[in-house]
DRENPA-3360 file (N, C-alpha, C; in nm, 2 decimals, always signed):
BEGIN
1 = XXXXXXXX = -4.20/+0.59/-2.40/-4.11/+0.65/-2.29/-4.12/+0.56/-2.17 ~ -3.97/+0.52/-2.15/-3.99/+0.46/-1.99/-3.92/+0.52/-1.87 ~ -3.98/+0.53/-1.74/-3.92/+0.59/-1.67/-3.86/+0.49/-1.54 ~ -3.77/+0.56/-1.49/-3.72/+0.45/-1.38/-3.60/+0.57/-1.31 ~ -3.56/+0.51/-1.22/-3.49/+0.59/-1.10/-3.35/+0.66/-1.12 ~ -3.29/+0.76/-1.11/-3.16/+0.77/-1.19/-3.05/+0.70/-1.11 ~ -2.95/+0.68/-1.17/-2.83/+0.64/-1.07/-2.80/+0.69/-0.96 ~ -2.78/+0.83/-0.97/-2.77/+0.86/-0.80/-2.86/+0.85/-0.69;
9 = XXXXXXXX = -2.95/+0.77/-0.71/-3.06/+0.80/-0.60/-3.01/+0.64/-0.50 ~ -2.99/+0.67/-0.38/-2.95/+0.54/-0.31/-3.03/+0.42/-0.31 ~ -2.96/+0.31/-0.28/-3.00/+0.21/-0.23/-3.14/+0.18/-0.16 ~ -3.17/+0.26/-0.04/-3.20/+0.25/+0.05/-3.36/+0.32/+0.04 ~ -3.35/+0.42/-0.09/-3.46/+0.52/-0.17/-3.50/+0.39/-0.24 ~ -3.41/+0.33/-0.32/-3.47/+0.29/-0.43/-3.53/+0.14/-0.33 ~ -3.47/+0.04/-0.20/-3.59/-0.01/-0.15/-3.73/+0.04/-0.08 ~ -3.70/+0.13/-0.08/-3.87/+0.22/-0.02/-3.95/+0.25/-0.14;
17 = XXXXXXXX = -3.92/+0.27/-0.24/-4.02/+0.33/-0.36/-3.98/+0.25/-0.46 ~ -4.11/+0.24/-0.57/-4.12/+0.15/-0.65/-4.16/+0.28/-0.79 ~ -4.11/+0.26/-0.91/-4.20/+0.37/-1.01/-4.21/+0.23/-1.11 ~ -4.31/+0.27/-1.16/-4.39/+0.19/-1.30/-4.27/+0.27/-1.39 ~ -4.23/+0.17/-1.45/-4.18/+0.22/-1.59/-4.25/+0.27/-1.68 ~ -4.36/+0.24/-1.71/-4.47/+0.25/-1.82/-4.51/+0.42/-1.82 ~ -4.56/+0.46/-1.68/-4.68/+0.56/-1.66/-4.58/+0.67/-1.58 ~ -4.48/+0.63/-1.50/-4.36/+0.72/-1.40/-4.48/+0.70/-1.27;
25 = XXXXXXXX = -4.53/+0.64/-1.24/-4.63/+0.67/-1.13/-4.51/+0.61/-1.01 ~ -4.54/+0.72/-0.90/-4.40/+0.65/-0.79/-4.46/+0.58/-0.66 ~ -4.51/+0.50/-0.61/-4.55/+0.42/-0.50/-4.44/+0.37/-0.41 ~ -4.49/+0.40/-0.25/-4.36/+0.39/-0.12/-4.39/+0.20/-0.18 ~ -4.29/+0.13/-0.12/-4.29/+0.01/-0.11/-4.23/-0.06/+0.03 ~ -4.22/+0.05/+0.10/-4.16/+0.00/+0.25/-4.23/+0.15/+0.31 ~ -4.20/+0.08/+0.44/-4.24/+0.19/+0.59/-4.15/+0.35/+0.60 ~ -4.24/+0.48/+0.56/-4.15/+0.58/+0.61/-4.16/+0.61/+0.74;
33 = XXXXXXXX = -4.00/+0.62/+0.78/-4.01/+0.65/+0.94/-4.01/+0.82/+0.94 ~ -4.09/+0.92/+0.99/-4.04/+1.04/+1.01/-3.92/+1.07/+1.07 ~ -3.91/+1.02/+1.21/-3.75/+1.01/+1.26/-3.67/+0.97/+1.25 ~ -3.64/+0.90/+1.13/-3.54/+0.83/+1.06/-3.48/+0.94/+0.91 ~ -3.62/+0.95/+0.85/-3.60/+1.04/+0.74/-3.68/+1.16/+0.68 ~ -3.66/+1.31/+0.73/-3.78/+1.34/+0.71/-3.84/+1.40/+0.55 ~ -3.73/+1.38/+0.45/-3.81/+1.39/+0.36/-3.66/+1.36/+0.23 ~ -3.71/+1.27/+0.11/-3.67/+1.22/+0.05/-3.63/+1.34/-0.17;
41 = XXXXXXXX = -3.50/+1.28/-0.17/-3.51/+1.38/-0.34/-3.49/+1.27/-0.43 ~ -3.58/+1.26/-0.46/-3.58/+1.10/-0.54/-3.57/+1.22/-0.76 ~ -3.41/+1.16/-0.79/-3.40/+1.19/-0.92/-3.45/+1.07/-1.05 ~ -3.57/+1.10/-1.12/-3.59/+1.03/-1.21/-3.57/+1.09/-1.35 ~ -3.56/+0.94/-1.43/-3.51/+0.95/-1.54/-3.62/+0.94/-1.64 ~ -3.65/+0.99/-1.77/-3.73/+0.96/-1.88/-3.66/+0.94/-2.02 ~ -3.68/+0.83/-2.06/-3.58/+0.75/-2.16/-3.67/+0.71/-2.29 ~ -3.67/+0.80/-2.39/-3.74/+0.71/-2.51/-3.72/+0.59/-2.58;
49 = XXXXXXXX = -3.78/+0.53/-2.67/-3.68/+0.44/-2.76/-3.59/+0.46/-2.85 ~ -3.60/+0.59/-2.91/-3.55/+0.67/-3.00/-3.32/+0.59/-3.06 ~ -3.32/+0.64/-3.18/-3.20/+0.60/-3.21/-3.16/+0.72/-3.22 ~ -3.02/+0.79/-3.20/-2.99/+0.73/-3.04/-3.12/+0.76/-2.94 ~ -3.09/+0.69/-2.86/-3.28/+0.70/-2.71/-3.19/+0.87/-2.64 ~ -3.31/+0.91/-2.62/-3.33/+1.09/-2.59/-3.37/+1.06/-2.42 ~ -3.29/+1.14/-2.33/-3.38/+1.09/-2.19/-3.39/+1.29/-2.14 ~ -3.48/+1.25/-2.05/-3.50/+1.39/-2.00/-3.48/+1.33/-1.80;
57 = XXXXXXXX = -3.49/+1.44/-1.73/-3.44/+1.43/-1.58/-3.57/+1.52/-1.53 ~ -3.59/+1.49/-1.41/-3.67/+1.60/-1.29/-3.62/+1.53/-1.16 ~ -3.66/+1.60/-1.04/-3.63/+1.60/-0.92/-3.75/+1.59/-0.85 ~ -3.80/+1.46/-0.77/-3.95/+1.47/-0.70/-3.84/+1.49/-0.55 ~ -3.94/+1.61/-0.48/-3.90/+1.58/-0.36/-4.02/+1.51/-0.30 ~ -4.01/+1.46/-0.20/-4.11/+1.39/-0.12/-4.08/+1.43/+0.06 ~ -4.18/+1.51/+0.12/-4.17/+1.55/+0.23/-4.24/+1.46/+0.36 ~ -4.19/+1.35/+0.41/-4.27/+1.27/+0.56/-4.30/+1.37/+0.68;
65 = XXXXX = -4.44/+1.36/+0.64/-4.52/+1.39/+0.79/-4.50/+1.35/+0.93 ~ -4.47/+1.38/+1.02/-4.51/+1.28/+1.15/-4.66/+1.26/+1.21 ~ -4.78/+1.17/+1.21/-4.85/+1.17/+1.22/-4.92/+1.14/+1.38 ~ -4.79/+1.07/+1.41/-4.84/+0.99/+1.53/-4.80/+1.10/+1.65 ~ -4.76/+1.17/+1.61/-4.72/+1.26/+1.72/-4.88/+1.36/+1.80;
% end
C-alpha cells in the first residue's frame, strides 16, 4: 500500500507537510503560522498495487496551537 496526498489538497498544504509513501506517517516540512492558518484538512489517499489498484480515502484534520501568545 502507498500513501500520498489526494488531489484536492492545495499547493500551499502540500509545501508544509511531507507523508512517507511507505508507512502514511505525515511530518510538517515548513513553519505553521497560527495567524496565518489555524488549522489544516489535509485528504489522503491509500493506493494498493492490485490489478486494477483499489485506493481507500480519510480526512486528517490538523488543528495549530498558538503558543507564543
Amino acid at each position: 500500500i502507498y500513501y500520498s496526498f489526494s488531489d484536492t489538497i492545495s499547493t500551499k498544504a502540500q509545501d508544509l507537510f511531507v507523508i512517507d509513501r511507505k508507512t502514511g506517517e505525515i511530518r510538517t516540512a515548513g513553519e505553521l503560522d497560527f495567524e496565518e492558518i489555524q488549522s489544516y484538512d489535509l485528504e489522503i489517499e491509500a493506493r494498493d498495487q492490485g490489478t486494477p489498484p483499489l485506493s481507500g480515502h480519510c480526512s486528517v484534520e490538523l488543528e495549530v496551537l498558538d503558543v507564543n501568545d
